[in-house]
C-alpha positions in Angstrom: 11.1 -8.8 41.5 10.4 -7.3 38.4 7.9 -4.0 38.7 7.8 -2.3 35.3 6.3 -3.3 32.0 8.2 -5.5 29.8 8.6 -3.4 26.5 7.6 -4.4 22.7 8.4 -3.3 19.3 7.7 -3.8 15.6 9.5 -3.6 12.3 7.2 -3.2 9.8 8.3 -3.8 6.3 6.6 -3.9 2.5 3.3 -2.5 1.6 0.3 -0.4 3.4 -1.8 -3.8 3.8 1.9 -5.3 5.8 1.3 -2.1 7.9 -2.1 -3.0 8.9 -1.1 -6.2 10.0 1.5 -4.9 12.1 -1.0 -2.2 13.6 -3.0 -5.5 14.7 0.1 -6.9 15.9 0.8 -4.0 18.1 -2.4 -4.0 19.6 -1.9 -7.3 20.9 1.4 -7.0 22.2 -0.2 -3.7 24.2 -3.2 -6.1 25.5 -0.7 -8.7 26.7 0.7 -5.5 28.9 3.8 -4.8 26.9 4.2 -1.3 26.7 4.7 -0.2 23.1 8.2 1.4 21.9 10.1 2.5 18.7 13.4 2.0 20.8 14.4 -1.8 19.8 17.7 -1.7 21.8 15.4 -1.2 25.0 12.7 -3.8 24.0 12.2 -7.0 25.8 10.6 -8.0 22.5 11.4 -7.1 18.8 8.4 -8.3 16.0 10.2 -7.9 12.4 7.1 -7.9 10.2 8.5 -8.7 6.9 7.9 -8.3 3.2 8.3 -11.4 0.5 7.3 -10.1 -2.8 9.9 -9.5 -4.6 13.7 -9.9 -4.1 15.0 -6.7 -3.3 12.1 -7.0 -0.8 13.2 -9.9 0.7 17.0 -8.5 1.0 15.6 -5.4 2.8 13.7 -7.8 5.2 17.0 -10.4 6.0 18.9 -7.2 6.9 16.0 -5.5 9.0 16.3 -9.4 11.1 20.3 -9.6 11.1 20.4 -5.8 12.1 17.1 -5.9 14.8 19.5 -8.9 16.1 22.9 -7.4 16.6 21.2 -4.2 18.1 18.5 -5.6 20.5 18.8 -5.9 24.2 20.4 -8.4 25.9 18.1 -11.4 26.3 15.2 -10.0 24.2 13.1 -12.0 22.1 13.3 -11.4 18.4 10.5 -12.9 16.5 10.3 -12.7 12.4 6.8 -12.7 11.2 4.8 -12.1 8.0 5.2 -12.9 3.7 9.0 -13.8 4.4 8.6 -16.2 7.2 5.3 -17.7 6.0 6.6 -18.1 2.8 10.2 -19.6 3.7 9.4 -21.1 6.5 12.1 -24.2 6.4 14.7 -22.0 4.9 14.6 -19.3 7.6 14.6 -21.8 10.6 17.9 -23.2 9.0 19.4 -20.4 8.0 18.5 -17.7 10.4 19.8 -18.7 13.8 19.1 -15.0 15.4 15.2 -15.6 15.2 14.0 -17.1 18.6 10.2 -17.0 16.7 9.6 -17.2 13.4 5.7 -16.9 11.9 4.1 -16.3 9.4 0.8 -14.2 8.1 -2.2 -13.8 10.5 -3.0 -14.9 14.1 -1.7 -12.2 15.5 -2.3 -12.9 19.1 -0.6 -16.5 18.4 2.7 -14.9 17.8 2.2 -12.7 21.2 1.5 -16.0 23.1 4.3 -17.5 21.6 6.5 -14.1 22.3 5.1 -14.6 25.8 5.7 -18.0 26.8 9.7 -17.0 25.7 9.4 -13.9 28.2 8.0 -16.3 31.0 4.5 -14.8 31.0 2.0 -16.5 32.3 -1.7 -15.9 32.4 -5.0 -15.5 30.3 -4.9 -12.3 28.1 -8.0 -11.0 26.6 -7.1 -9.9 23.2 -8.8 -6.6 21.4 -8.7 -7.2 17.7 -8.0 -3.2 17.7 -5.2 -1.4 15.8 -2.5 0.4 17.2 -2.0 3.2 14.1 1.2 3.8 13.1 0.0 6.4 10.6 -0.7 10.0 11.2 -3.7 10.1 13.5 -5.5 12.3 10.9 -5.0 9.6 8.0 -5.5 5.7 7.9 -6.0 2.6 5.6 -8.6 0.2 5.8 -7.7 -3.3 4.3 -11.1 -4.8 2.9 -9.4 -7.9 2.1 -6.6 -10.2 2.3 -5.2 -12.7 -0.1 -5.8 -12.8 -3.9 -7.9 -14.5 -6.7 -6.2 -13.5 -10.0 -2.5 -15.8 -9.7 -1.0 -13.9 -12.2 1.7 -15.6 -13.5 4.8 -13.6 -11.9 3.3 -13.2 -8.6 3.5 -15.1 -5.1 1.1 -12.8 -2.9 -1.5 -16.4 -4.0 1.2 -18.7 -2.5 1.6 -16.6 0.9 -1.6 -15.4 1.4 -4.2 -17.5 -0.3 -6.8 -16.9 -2.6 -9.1 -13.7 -2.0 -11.1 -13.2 1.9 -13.2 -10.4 1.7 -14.4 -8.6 5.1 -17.8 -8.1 5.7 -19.5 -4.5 4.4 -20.9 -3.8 8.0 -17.5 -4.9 10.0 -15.9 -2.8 7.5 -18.5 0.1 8.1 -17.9 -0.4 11.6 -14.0 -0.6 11.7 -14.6 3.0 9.5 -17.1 4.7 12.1 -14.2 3.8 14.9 -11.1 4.8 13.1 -13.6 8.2 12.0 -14.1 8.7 16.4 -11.0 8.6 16.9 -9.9 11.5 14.9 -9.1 9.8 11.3 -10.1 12.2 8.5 -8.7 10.1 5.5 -9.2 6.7 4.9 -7.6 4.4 2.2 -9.1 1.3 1.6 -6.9 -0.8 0.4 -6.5 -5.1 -0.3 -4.3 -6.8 -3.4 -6.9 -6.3 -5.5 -9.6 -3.7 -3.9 -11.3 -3.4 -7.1 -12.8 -6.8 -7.0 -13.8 -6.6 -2.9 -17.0 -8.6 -1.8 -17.2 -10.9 -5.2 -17.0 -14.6 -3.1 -19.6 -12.5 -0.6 -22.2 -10.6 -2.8 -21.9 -12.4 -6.2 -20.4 -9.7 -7.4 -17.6 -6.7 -7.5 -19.4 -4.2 -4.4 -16.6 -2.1 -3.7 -18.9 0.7 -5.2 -21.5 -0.6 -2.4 -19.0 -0.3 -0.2 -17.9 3.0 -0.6 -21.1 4.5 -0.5 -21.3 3.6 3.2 -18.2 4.5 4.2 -18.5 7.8 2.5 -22.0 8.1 4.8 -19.7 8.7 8.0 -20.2 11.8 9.0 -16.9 12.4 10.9 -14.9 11.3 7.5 -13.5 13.7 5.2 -11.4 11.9 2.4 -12.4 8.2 1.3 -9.3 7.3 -1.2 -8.9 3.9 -2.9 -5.7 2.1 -3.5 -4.8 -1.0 -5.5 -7.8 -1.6 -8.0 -7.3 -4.3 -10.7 -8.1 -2.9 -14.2 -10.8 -5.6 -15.4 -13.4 -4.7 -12.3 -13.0 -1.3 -13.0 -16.1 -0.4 -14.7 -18.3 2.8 -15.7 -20.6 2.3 -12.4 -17.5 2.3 -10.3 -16.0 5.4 -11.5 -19.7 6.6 -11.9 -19.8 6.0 -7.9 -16.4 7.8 -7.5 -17.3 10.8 -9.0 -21.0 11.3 -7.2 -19.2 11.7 -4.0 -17.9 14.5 -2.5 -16.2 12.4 0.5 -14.4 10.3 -2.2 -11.2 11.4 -3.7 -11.3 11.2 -7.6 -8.1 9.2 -7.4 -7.6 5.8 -8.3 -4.6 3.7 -8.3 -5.2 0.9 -11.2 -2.0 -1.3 -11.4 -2.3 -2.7 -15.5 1.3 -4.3 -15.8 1.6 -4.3 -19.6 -0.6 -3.1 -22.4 0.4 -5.6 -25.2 -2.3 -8.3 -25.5 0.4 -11.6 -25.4 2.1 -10.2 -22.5 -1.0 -9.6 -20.8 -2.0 -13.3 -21.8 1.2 -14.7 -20.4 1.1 -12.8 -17.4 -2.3 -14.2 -16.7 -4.3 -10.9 -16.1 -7.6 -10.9 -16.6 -9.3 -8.6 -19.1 -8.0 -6.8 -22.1 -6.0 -4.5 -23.2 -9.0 -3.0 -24.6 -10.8 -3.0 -21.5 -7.8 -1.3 -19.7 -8.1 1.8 -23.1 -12.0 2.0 -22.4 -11.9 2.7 -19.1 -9.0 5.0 -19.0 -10.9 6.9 -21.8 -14.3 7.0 -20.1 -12.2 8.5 -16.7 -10.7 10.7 -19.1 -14.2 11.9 -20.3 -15.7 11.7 -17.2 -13.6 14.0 -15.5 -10.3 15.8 -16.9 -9.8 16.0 -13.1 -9.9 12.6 -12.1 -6.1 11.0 -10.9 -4.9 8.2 -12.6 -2.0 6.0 -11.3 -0.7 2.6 -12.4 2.2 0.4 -12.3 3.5 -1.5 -15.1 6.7 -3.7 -15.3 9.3 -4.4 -17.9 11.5 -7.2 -19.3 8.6 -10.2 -19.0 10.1 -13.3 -20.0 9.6 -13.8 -24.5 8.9 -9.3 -24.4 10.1 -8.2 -27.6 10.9 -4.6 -28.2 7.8 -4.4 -30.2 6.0 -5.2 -27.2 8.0 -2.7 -24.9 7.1 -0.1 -27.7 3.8 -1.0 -28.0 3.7 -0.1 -23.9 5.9 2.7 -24.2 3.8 4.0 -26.9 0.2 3.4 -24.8 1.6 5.4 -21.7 2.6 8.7 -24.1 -1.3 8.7 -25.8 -3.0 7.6 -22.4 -0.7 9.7 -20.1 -1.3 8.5 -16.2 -0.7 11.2 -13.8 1.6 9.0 -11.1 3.5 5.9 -12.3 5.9 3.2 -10.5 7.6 0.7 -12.8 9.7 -2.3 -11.9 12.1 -5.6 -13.8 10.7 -8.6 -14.0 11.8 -10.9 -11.0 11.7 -14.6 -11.2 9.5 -15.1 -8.4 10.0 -18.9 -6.7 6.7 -21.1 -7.2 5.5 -18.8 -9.7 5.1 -20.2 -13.3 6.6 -17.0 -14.9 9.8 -18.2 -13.0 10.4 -21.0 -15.8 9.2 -19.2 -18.2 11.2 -19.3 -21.6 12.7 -16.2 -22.9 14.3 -14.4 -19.8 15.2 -11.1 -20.7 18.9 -10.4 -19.3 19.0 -7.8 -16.8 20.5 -5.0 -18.7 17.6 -4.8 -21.2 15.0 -5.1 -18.5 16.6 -1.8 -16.9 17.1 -0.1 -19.6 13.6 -0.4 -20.7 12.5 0.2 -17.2 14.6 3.5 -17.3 13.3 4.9 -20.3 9.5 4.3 -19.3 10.6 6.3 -15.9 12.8 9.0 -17.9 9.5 9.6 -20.0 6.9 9.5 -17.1 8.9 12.4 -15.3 8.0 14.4 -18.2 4.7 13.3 -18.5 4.7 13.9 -14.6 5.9 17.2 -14.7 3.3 18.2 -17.8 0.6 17.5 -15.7 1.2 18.9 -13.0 2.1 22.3 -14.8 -1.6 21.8 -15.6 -2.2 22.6 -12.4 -0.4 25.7 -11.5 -3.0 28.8 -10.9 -5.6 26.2 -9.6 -7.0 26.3 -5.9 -7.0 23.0 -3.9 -8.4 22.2 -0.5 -5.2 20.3 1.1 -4.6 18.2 4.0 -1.4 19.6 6.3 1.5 16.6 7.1 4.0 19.0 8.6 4.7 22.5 9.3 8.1 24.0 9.5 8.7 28.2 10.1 5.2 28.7 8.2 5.8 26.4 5.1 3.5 23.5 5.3 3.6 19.9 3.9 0.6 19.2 2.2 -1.6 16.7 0.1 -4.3 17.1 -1.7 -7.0 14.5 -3.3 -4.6 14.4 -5.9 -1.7 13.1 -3.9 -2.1 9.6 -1.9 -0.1 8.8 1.7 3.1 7.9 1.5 3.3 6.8 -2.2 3.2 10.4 -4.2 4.5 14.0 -4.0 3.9 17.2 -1.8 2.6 20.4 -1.9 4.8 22.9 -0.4 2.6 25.7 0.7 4.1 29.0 2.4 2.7 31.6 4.1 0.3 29.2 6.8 -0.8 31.2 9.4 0.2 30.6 13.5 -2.3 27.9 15.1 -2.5 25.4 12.3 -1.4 22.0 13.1 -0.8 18.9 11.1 -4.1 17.3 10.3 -6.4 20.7 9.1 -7.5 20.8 6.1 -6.4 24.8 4.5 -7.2 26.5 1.0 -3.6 26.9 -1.2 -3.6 28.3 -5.0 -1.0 26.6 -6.9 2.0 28.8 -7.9 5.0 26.1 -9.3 5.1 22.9 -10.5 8.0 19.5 -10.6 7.3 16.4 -11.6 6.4 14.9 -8.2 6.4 17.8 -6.0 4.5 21.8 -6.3 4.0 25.0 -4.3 1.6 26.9 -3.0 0.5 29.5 -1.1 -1.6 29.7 1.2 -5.6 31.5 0.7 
């Protein structure tokens, strides 16, 4: 007879909101009664929470399954969950023999019954609706909603997660005030397009609503904002930004292109004007203020006039953190038949040279802030040289702030003073004050 707990694990693969998910996953899989380990060769059941956005995503999430499968223990369960599964749903149950589960976005606690019934469990669970963090405990995101209005023309987040769900202010208030009690210092709100948040709800953008409250929480020390779409970023959100202490003068503002017939083609709404205006009020409003942004090269019919144009935009409107990616032909998506692929070669190359150029820009702006003092957040200590972010640097996604000289009794999670003595072009030094 059977007398310990049957064990579970997740792989969780992709973006920060695909984390949350698999946080809510986790929690289930502990309220069933599985106990919760990073070990999947000793699991009794393996979750592989996957990623479908783009191909190399999708690569890195068949080999996560075919690897979880050769390595797990002998009559575990491996299930396959998430934007790959709900997305290729037919494909996957043909092609991918080693799942015993596949499923896709959401209802978590219907992939633990079903993760169950293969394990032989029987009986009534009550389920939660809690988080197991997988971040830090000093640091987590909050996702304010799921899915995604915009369909822009290259992307399939629409076709796997639907159009845009908003959470309510108050659950989200209240999800806050719990993550805040339980030690979180940081929060990150994050959703595909936070910047738009409570629009089907309120009649209108509220995110700046939104943050107010959360910023209210007493126990809160960082409120940081992720993901924004450049058309419902406005003067009274930034204004909102900046007349908050608790929230971070950081915000990451994805614009994709800057020429106005790419941005047509790609179906993003606004302007190209829109996106200069507000990078120049920021710019006015604060010289401090973070700016990152993503943009993406080789567009099916972009010209090299149009790449200039872009290349040109990010020199005179320099952003202070920048990710870049190719074109890829996403399936369902209407850019996918586009005319006028651009062959691979020229989409790197131009992809290169934006990157090549950005490490400079990078690395000016950070020089900026050599002599400056910072309040930072510790991430690691090793022999008196601690890990650090400040406002200026997000989880997971930008540099570090190498500070020496940390005295004996502080700990991942304090917050220290460090004057900036050296700057990279992601990373700096500091000592500490």
């Amino acid at each position: 007879m059977r007398t310990e707990r049957l064990r579970a694990g997740v792989i969780s693969l992709g973006c920060s909101k695909n984390r949350v998910d698999s946080e809510k996953i986790l929690a289930c899989l502990r309220d069933a009664g599985f106990e919760i380990t990073n070990d999947e060769t000793r699991a009794d059941a393996v979750v592989v929470n996957t990623c479908g956005f783009i191909e190399p995503a999708k690569q890195e999430s068949i080999n996560a399954i075919l690897e979880a499968a050769r390595s797990r223990k002998p009559g575990g369960v491996l299930a396959v969950a998430g934007c790959l599964s709900q997305r290729y749903l037919k494909e996957l149950s043909e092609e991918l023999p080693e799942a015993d589960i596949l499923h896709g976005v959401g209802d978590h606690e219907g992939l633990v019954e079903k993760i169950r019934q293969k394990l032989g469990q029987t009986g009534a669970v009550r389920y939660c609706g809690s988080r197991v963090l997988t971040t830090p405990a000093y640091s987590a995101y909050l996702r304010i909603a799921d899915g995604c209005d915009n369909r822009c023309t290259y992307c399939a987040i629409p076709l796997i997660r639907g159009g845009r769900r908003s959470v309510l202010a108050d659950e989200l208030v209240n999800e806050a005030r719990s993550l805040a009690q339980r030690g979180v210092k940081e929060i990150t709100l994050i959703a595909q397009d936070t910047s738009a948040y409570g629009l089907e709800l309120y009649g209108r953008p509220s995110l700046a609503e939104l943050l107010g409250k959360i910023a209210a929480i007493d126990e809160l020390h960082w409120v940081r904002v992720l993901y924004a779409y450049p058309n419902t970023v406005d003067e009274r959100l930034v204004d909102a930004m900046l007349g908050s202490e608790k929230i971070v003068k950081y915000i990451d503002m994805p614009i994709q292109h800057i020429d106005p017939q790419i941005l047509s083609r790609m179906n993003r709404h606004g302007s190209a004007e829109h996106i200069r205006r507000i990078v120049d009020y920021i710019r006015r409003a604060s010289p401090e203020f973070i700016l990152r942004t993503t943009v993406m090269t080789g567009f099916p019919g972009e010209t090299e006039e149009q790449f200039d144009r872009l290349a040109e935009f990010l020199r005179e409107h320099p952003f202070d953190r920048l990710g870049a990616f190719a074109f890829s032909p996403e399936d369902g998506t209407a850019a996918a038949d586009f005319p006028g692929r651009i062959d691979e070669d020229t989409a790197k190359r131009r992809l290169d040279a934006i990157m090549r150029a950005q490490r400079e820009i990078s690395r000016r702006r950070n020089e900026r802030r050599v002599g400056r003092e910072y309040e930072a957040l510790i991430e690691d200590i090793t022999n008196g040289v601690a890990l650090c972010r400040s406002y200026a640097e997000a989880p997971e996604v930008d540099g570090k702030i190498a500070v020496s000289g940390v005295p004996e009794g502080t700990s991942p999670g304090d917050f220290i003073r460090t004057r900036i003595v050296a700057a990279g072009a992601y990373d700096l030094k500091g000592v500490y004050l």
